[in-house]
C-alpha positions as CSV (number, residue, x, y, z in Angstrom):
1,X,0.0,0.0,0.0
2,X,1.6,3.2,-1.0
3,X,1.6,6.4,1.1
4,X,-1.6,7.7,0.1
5,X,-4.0,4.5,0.4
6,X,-3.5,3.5,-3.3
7,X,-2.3,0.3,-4.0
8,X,0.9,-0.4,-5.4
9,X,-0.8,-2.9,-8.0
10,X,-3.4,-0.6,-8.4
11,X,-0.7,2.5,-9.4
12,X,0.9,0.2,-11.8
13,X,-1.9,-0.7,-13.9
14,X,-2.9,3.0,-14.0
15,X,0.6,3.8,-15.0
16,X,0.4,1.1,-17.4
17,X,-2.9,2.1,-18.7
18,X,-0.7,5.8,-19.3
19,X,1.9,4.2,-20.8
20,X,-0.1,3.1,-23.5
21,X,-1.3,6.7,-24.6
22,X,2.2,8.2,-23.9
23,X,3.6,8.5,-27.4
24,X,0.3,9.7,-28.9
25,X,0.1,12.5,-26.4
26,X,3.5,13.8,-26.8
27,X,2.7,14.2,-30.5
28,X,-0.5,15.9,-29.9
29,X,1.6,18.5,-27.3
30,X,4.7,18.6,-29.4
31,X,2.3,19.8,-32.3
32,X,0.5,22.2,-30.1
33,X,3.7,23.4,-28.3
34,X,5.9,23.0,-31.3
35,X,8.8,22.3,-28.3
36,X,9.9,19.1,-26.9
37,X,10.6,19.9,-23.4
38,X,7.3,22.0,-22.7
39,X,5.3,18.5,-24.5
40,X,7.4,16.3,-21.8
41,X,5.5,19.1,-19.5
42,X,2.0,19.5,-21.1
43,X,2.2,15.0,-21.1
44,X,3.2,14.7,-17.5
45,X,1.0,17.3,-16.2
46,X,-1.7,14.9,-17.7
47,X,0.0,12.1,-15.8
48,X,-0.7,13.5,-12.5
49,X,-4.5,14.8,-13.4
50,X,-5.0,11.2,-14.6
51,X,-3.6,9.6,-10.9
52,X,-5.7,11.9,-8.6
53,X,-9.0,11.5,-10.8
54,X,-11.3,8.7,-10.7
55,X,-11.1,7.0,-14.4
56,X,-12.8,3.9,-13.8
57,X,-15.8,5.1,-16.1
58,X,-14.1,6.6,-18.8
59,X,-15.0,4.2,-21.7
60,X,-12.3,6.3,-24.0
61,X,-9.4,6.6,-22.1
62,X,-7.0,8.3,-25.0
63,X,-9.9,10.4,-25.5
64,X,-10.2,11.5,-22.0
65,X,-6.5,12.2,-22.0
66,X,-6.2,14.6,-25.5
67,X,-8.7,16.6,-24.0
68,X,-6.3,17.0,-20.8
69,X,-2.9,17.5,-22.5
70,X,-5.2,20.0,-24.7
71,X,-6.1,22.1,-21.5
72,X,-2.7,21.8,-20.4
73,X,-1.1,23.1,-23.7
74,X,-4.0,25.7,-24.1
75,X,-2.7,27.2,-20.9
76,X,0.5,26.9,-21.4
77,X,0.1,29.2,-25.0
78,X,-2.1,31.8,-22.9
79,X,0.6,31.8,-20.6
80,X,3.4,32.4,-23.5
81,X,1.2,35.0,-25.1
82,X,0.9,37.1,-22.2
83,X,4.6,37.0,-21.5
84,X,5.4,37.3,-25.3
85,X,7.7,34.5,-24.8
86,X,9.6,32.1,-27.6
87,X,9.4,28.4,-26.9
88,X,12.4,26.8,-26.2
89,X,13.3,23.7,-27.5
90,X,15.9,21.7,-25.4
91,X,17.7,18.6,-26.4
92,X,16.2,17.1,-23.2
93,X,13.1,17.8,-21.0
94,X,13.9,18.7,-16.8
95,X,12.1,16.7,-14.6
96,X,9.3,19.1,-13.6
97,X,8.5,20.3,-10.0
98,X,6.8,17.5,-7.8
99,X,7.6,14.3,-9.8
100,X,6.7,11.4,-8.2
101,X,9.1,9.2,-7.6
102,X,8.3,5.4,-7.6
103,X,5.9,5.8,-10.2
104,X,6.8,4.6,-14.3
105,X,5.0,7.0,-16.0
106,X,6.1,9.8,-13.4
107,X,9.7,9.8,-13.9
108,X,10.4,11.3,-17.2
109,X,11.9,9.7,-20.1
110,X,15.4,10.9,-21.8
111,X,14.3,12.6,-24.7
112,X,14.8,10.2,-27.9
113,X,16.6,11.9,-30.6
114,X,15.6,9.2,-33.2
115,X,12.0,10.2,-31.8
116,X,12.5,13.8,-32.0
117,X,13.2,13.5,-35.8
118,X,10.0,11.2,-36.4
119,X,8.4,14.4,-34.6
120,X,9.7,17.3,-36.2
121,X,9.4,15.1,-39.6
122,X,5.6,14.8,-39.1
123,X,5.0,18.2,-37.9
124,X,7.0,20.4,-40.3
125,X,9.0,23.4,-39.7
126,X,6.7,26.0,-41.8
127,X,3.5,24.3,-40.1
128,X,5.1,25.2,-36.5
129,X,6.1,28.8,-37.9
130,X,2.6,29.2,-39.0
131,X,0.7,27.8,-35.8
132,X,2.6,30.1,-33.9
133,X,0.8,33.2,-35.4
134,X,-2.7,31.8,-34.3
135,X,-4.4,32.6,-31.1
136,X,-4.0,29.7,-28.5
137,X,-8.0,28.6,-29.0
138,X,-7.0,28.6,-33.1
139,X,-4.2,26.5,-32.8
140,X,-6.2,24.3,-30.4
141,X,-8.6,24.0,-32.7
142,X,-6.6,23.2,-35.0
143,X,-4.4,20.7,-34.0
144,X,-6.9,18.1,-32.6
145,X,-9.3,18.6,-35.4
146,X,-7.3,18.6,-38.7
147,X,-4.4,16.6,-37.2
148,X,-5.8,14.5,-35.4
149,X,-9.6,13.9,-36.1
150,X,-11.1,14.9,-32.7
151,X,-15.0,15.7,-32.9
152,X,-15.6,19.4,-32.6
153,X,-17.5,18.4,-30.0
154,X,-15.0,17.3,-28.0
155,X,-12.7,20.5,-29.2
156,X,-15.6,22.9,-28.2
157,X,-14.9,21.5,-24.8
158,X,-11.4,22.1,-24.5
159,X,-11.8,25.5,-25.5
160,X,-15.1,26.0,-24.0
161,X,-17.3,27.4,-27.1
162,X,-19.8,25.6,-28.7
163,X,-19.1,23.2,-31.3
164,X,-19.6,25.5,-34.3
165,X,-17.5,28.0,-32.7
166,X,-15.0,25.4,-32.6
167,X,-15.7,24.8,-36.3
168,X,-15.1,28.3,-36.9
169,X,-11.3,28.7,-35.2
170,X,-10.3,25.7,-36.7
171,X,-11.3,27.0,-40.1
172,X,-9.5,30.6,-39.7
173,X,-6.6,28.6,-38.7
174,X,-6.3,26.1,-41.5
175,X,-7.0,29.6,-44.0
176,X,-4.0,30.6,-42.9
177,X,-2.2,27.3,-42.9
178,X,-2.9,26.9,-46.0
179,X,-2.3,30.5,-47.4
180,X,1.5,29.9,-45.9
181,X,4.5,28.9,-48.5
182,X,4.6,25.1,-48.7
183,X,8.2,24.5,-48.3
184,X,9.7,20.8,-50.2
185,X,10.5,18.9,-47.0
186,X,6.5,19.4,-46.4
187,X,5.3,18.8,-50.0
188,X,7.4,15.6,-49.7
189,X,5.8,14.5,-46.3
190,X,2.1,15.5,-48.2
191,X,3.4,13.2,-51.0
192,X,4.1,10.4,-48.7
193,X,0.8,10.9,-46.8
194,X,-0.8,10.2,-50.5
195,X,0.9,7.1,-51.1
196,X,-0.4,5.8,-47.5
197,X,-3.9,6.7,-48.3
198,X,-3.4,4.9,-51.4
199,X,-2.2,2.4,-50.6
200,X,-4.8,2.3,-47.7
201,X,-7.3,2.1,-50.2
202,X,-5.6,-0.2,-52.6
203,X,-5.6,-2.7,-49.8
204,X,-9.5,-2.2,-48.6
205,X,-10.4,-2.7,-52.4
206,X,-8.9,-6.0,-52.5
207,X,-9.8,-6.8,-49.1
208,X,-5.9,-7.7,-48.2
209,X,-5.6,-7.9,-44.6
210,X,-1.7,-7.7,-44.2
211,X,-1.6,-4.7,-46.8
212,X,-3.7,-2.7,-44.1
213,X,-2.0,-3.8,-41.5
214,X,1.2,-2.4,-43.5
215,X,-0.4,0.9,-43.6
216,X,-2.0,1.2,-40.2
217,X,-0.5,2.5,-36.7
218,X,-1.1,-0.3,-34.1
219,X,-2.9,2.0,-32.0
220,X,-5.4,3.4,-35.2
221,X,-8.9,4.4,-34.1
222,X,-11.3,4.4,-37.1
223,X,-14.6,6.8,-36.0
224,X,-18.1,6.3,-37.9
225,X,-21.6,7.0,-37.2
226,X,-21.9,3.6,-36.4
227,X,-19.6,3.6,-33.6
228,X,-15.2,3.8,-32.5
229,X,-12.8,0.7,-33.9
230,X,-9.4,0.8,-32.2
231,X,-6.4,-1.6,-33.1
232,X,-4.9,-1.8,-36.5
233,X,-6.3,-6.3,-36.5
234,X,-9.7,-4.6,-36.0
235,X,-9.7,-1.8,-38.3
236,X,-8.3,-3.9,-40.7
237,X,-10.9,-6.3,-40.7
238,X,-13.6,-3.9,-41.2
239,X,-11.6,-2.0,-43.8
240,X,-11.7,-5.5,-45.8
241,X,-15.0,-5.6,-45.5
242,X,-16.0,-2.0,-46.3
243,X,-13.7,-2.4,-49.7
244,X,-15.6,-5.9,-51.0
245,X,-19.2,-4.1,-50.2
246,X,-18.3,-0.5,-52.0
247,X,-17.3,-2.9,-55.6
248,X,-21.1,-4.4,-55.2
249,X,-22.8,-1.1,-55.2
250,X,-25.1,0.4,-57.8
251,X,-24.2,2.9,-59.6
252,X,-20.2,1.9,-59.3
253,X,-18.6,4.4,-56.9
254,X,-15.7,6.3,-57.5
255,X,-13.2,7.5,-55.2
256,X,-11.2,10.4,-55.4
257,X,-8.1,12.2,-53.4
258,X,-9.6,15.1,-51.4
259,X,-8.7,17.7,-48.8
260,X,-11.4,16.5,-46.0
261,X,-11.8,19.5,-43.5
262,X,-8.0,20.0,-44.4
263,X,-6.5,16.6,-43.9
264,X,-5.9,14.3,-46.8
265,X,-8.4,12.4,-47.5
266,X,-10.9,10.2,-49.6
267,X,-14.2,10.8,-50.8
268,X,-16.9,8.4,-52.5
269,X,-19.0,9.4,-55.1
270,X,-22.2,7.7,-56.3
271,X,-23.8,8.8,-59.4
272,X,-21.4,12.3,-59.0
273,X,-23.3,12.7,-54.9
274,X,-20.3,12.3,-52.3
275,X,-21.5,9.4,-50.6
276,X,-19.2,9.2,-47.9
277,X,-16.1,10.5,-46.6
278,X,-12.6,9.3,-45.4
279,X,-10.7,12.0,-43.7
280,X,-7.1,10.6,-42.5
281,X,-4.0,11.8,-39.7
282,X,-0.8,10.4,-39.2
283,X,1.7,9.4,-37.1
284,X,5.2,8.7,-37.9
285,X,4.1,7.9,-41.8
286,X,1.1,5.5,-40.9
287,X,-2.6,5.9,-40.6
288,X,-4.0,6.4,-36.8
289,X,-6.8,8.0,-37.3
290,X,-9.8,7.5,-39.7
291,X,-12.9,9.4,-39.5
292,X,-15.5,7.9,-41.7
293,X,-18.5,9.8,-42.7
294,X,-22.0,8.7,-44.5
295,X,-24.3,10.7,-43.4
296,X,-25.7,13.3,-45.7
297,X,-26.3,16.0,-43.0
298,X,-22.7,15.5,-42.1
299,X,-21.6,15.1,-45.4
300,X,-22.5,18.5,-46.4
301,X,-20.8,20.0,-43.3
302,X,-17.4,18.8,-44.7
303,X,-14.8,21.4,-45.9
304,X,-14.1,19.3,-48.9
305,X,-11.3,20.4,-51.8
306,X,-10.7,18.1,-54.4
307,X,-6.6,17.9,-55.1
């Protein structure tokens, strides 16, 4: 029994339960704080609201945890702003005030420079320049929608506006994302995001299993109307499936790239009608999130830009 009544067994599953969502919330911070040692921060900030809150019934753990590391970077910017201050980007993160020792996912981690390059690779010098001249609830905004798929819903209540508000800073922001200079290193990672979609697509057309899996970040959530997927074996399945039923519809669809609310994307037409959606983000060159959308309400709410 540790100090404060919490059992050690008990602290190690939730620190293994963290452990799983680490690397996915360093990206989302590093992309929000464009810094590695202030994402170490924003990530193990969210380590200690996660041990002294009662998580038992959160049935989307990684969800619950963006939406903390996106409260923790969203002060952090206000903070910046007000001070006018330049992040600084340190080969390796300080332990931050009050770790707790004992615990795995308390003690932090030597940076990874291998990491570090995977990170700066997927985020893009010219993206970070440009983030840095939104307001903190734009970049927000943002980040979790266009990078990494999160509901404006669940964005509305990180920044606390209502969801269409939400839809609204993330648009300004991604006008002036895309209004920037596209440097080559970031055309080149755009280029490479095109040939994952394809060949995401490729393999759900011809219902091959191990070609997904190829393509797919073990930890890939796929999001439809009908419910969350999580795992790359179960989104792979379903892909299969989803490929083999599109060939047998009437008229034959046709997919085409797209720009989906930003992202890269897919989009199925039937009879020229966009049928359905496919709106991608990525981690380290593979697919971990799809967001997958039929309905026709929804369908017409997409930013969609055909490329």
């Amino acid at each position: 029994m540790s100090a404060d009544g919490t059992g050690t067994d008990d602290s190690d599953f939730l620190a293994r339960r963290f452990e799983a969502h680490r690397g996915h919330l360093r990206a989302v911070a590093h992309r929000m704080l464009g810094s590695t040692a202030e994402a170490e921060d924003a990530v193990q900030e969210a380590w200690f609201r996660m041990s002294r809150s009662d998580t038992s019934r959160v049935d989307n753990l990684g969800g619950w945890l963006t939406t903390v590391v996106g409260r923790v970077c969203l002060d952090m910017l206000r903070s910046r702003k007000s001070r006018a201050e330049e992040p600084l980007d340190t080969a390796a993160a300080a332990p931050p005030a009050g770790s707790a020792e004992g615990s795995a996912a308390a003690v932090p981690r030597p940076v990874d420079p291998e990491q570090d390059a995977l990170l700066a690779d997927s985020v893009g010098v010219a993206l970070l320049v440009v983030l840095d001249t939104l307001t903190p609830a734009e970049r927000l905004a943002f980040v979790l929608h266009d990078l990494f798929g999160v509901p404006y819903e669940e964005v509305a209540a990180v920044v606390d506006r209502t969801p269409a508000a939400a839809r609204q800073l993330a648009s300004r922001a991604r006008r002036r994302v895309q209004g920037a200079e596209v440097p080559a290193h970031d055309r080149a990672l755009r280029r490479r995001q095109w040939e994952v979609v394809d060949a995401f697509l490729a393999a759900a057309r011809e219902g091959d299993f191990e070609g997904l899996l190829d393509v797919l970040d073990p930890d890939v959530i796929a999001r439809s109307e009908a419910g969350v997927t999580t795992g790359a074996a179960a989104v792979a399945r379903g892909a299969s499936t989803f490929g083999s039923a599109a060939l047998g519809a009437r008229p034959a669809p046709v997919a085409r790239h797209a720009l989906v609310d930003g992202a890269p994307g897919s989009v199925v037409l039937v009879g020229g009608r966009v049928e359905r959606a496919l709106r991608f983000a990525f981690v380290r060159d593979r697919i971990a999130v799809i967001d997958i959308v039929t309905d026709p309400e929804r369908v017409a709410g997409l930013d969609i830009e055909s490329v």
